[in-house]
VMD Tcl script that builds the backbone (N, CA, C; Angstrom):
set m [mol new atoms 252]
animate dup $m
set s [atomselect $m all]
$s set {name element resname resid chain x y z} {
  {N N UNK 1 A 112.722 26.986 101.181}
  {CA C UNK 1 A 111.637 27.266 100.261}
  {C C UNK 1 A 111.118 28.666 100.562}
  {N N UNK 2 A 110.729 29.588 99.717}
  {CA C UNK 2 A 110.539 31.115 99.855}
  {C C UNK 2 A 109.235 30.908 99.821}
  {N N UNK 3 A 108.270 32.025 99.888}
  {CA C UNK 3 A 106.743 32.020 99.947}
  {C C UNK 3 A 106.509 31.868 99.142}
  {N N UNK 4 A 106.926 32.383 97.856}
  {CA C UNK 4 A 105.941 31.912 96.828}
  {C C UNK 4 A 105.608 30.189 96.458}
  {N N UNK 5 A 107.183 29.919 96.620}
  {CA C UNK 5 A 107.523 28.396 96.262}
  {C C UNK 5 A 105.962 27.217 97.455}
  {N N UNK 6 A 106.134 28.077 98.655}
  {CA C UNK 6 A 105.136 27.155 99.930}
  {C C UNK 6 A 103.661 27.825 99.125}
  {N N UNK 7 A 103.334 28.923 98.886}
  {CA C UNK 7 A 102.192 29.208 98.648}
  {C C UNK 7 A 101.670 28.512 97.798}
  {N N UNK 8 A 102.795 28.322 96.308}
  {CA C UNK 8 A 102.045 27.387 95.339}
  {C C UNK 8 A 102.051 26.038 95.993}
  {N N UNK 9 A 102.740 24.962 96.606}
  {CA C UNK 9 A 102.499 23.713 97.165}
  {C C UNK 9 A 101.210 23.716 97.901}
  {N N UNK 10 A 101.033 24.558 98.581}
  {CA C UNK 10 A 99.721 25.326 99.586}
  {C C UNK 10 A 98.467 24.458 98.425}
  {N N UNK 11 A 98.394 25.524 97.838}
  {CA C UNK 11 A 97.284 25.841 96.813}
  {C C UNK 11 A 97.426 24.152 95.810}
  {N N UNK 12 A 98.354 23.501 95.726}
  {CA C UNK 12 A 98.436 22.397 95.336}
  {C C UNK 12 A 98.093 21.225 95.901}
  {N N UNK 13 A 98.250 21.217 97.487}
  {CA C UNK 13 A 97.755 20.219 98.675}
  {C C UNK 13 A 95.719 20.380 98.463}
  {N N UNK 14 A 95.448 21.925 99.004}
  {CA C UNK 14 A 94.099 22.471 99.051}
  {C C UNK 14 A 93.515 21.779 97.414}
  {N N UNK 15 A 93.747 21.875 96.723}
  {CA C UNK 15 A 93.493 21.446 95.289}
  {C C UNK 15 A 93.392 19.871 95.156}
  {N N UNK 16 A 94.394 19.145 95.834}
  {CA C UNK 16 A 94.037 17.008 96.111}
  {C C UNK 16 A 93.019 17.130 96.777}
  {N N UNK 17 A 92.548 17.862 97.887}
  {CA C UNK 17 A 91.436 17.761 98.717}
  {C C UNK 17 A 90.546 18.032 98.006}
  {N N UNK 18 A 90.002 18.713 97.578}
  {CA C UNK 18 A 89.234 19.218 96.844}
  {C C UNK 18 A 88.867 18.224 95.082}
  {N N UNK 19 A 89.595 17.661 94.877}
  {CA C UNK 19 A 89.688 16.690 94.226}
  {C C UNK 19 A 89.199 15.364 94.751}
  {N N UNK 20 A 89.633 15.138 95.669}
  {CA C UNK 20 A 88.978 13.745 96.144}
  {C C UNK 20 A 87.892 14.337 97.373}
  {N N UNK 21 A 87.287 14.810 97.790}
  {CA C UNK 21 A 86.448 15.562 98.265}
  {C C UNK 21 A 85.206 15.738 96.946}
  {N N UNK 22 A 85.693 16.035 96.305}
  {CA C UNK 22 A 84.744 15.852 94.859}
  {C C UNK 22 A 84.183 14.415 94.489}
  {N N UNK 23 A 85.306 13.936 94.108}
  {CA C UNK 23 A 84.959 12.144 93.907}
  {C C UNK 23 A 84.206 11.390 95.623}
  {N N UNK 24 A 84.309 11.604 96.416}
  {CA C UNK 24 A 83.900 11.530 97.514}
  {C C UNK 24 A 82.433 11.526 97.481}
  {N N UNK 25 A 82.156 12.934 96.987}
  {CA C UNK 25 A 80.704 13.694 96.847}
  {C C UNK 25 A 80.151 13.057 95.560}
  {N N UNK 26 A 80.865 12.974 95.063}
  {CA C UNK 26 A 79.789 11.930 93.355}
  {C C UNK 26 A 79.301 10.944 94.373}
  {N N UNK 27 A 79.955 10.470 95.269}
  {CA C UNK 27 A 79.322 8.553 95.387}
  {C C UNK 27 A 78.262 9.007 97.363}
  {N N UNK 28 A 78.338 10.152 97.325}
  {CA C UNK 28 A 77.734 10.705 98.902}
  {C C UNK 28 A 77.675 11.708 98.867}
  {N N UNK 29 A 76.366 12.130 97.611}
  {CA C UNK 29 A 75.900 13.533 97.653}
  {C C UNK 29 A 74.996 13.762 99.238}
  {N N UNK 30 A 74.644 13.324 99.625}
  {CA C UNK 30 A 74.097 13.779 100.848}
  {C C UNK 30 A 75.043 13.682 102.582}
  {N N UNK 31 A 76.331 13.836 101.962}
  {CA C UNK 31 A 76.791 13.887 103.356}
  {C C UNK 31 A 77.427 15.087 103.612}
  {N N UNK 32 A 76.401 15.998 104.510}
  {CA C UNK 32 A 76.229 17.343 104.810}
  {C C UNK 32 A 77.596 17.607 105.394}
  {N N UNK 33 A 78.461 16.744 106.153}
  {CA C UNK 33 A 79.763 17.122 106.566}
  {C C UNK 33 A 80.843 16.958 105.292}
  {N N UNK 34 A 80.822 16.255 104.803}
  {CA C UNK 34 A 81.949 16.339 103.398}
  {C C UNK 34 A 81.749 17.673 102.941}
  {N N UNK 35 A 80.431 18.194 102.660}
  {CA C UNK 35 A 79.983 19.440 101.730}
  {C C UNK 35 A 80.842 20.694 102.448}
  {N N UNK 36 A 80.445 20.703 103.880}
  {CA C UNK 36 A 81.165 21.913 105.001}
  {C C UNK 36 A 82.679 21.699 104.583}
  {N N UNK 37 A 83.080 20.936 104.530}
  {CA C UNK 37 A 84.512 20.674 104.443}
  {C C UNK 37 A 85.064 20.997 102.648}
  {N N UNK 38 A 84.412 20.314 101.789}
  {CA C UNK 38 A 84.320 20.983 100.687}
  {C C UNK 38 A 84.434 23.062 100.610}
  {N N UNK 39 A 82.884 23.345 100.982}
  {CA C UNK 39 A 82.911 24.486 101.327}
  {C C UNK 39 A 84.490 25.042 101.922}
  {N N UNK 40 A 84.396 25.200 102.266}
  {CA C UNK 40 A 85.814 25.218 103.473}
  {C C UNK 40 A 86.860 25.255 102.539}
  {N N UNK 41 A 87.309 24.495 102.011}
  {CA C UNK 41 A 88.499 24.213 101.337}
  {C C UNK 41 A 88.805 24.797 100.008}
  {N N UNK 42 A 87.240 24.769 99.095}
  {CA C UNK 42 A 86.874 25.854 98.133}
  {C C UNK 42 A 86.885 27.232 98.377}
  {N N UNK 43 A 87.126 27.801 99.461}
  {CA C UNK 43 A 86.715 28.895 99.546}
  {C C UNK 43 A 88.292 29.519 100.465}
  {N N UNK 44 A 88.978 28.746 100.778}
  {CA C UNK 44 A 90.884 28.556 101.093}
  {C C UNK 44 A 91.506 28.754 99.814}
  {N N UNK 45 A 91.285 27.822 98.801}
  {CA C UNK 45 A 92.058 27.775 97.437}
  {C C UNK 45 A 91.862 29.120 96.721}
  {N N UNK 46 A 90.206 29.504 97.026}
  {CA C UNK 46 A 90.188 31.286 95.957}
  {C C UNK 46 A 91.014 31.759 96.732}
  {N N UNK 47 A 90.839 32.007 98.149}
  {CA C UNK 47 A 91.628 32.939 99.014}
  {C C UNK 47 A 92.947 33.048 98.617}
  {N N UNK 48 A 93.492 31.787 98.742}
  {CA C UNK 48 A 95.150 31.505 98.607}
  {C C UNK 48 A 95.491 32.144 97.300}
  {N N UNK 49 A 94.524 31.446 96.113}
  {CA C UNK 49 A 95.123 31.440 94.532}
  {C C UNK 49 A 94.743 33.625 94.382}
  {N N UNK 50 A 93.765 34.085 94.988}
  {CA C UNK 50 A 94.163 35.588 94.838}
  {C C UNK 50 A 95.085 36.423 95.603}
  {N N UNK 51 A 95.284 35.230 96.881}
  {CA C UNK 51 A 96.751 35.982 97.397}
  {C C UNK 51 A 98.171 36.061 96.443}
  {N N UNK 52 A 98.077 34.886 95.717}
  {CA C UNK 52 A 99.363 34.135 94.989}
  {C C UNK 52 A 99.431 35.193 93.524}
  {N N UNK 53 A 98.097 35.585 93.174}
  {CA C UNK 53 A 97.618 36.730 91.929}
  {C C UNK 53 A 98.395 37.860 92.430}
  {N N UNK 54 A 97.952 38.641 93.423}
  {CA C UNK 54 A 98.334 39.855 93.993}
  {C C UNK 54 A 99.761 40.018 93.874}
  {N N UNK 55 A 100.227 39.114 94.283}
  {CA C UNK 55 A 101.339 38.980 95.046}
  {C C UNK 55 A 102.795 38.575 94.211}
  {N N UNK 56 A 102.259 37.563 93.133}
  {CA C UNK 56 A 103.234 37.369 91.843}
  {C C UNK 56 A 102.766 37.365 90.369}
  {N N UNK 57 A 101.793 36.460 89.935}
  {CA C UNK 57 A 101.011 36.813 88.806}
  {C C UNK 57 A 99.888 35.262 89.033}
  {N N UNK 58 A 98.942 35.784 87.973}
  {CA C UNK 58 A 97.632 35.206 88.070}
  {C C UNK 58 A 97.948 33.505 87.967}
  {N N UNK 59 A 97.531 32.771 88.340}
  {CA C UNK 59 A 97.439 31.329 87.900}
  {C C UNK 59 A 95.802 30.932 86.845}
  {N N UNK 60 A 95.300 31.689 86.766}
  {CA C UNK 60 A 93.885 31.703 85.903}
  {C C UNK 60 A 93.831 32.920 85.585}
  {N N UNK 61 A 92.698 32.717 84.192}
  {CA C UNK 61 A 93.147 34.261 83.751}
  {C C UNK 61 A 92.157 35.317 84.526}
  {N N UNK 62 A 90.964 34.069 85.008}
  {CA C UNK 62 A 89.902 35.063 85.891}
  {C C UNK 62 A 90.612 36.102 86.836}
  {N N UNK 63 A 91.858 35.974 87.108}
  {CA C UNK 63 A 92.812 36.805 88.528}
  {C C UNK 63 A 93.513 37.649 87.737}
  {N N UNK 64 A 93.381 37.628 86.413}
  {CA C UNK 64 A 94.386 38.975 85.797}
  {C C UNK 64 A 94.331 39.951 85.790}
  {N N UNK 65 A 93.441 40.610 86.723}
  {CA C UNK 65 A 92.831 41.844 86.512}
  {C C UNK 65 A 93.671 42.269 86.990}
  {N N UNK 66 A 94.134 44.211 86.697}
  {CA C UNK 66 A 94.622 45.107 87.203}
  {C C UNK 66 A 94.651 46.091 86.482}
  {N N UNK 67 A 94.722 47.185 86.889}
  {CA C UNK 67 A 94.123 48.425 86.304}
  {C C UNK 67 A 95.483 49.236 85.625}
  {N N UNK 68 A 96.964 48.744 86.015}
  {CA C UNK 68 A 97.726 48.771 85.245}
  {C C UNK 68 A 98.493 48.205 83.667}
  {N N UNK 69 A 98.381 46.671 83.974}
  {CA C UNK 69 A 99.213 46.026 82.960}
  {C C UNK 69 A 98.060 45.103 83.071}
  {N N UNK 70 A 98.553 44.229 81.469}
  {CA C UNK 70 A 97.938 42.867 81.331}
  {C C UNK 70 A 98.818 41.594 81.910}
  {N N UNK 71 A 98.419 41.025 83.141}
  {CA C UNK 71 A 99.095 40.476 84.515}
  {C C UNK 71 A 99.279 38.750 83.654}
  {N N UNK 72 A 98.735 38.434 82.682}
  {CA C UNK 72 A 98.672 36.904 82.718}
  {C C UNK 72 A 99.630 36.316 81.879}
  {N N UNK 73 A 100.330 37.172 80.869}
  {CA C UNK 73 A 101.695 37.136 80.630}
  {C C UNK 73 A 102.875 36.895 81.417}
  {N N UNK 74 A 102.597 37.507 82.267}
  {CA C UNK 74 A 103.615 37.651 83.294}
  {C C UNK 74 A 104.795 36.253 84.396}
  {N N UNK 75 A 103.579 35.102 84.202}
  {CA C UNK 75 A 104.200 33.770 84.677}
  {C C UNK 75 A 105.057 32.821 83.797}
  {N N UNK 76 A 105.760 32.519 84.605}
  {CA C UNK 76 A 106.781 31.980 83.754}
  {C C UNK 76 A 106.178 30.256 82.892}
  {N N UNK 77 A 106.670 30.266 82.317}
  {CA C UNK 77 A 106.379 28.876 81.040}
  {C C UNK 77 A 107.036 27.687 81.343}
  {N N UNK 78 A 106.262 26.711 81.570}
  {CA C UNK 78 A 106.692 25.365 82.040}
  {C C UNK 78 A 108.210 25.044 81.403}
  {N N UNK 79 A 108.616 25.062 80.726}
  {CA C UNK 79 A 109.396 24.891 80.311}
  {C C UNK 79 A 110.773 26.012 81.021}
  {N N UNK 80 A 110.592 26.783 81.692}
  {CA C UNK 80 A 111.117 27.982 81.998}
  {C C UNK 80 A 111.401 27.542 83.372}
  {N N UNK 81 A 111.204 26.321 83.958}
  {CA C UNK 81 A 111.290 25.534 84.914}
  {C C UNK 81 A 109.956 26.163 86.319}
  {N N UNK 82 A 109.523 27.141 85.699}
  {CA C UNK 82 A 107.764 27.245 86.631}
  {C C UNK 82 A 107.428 25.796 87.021}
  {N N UNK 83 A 107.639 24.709 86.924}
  {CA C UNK 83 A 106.734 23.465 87.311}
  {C C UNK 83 A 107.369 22.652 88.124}
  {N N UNK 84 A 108.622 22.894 88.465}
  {CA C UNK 84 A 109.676 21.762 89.217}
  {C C UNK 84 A 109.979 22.265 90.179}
}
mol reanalyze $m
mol bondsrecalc $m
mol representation Tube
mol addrep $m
């Protein structure tokens, strides 16, 4: 598996957590350690998902920025086998 291929699984693992870390927090808004860990994990996924921007092209269009080209074109189309 090449980096990009681990980076997106990366950002796909960080993303279940964060998902059930969410549903977690609907039913235990006051448990100050879920939130740190939340925190934490929210703040891994921007990291990762603007490394993954930089580095190949945006996964949101909020990361398309660049002062050369318009970057959000640039990923390939599910169908183009991007998803498997």
């Amino acid at each position: 598996m090449g980096h990009k291929e681990q980076l997106l699984q990366d950002i796909g693992i960080v993303d279940f957590v964060l998902v059930e870390l969410t549903e977690y927090l609907d039913t235990h808004p006051r448990d100050r350690e879920a939130m740190e860990y939340f925190n934490h994990y929210a703040r891994l996924k921007n990291q990762m998902m603007r490394e993954f921007s930089q580095k190949y092209y945006p996964l949101i269009k909020e990361l398309a920025e660049s002062n050369k080209e318009w970057r959000w074109g640039l990923a390939p189309l599910p169908w183009e086998g991007a998803c498997g």
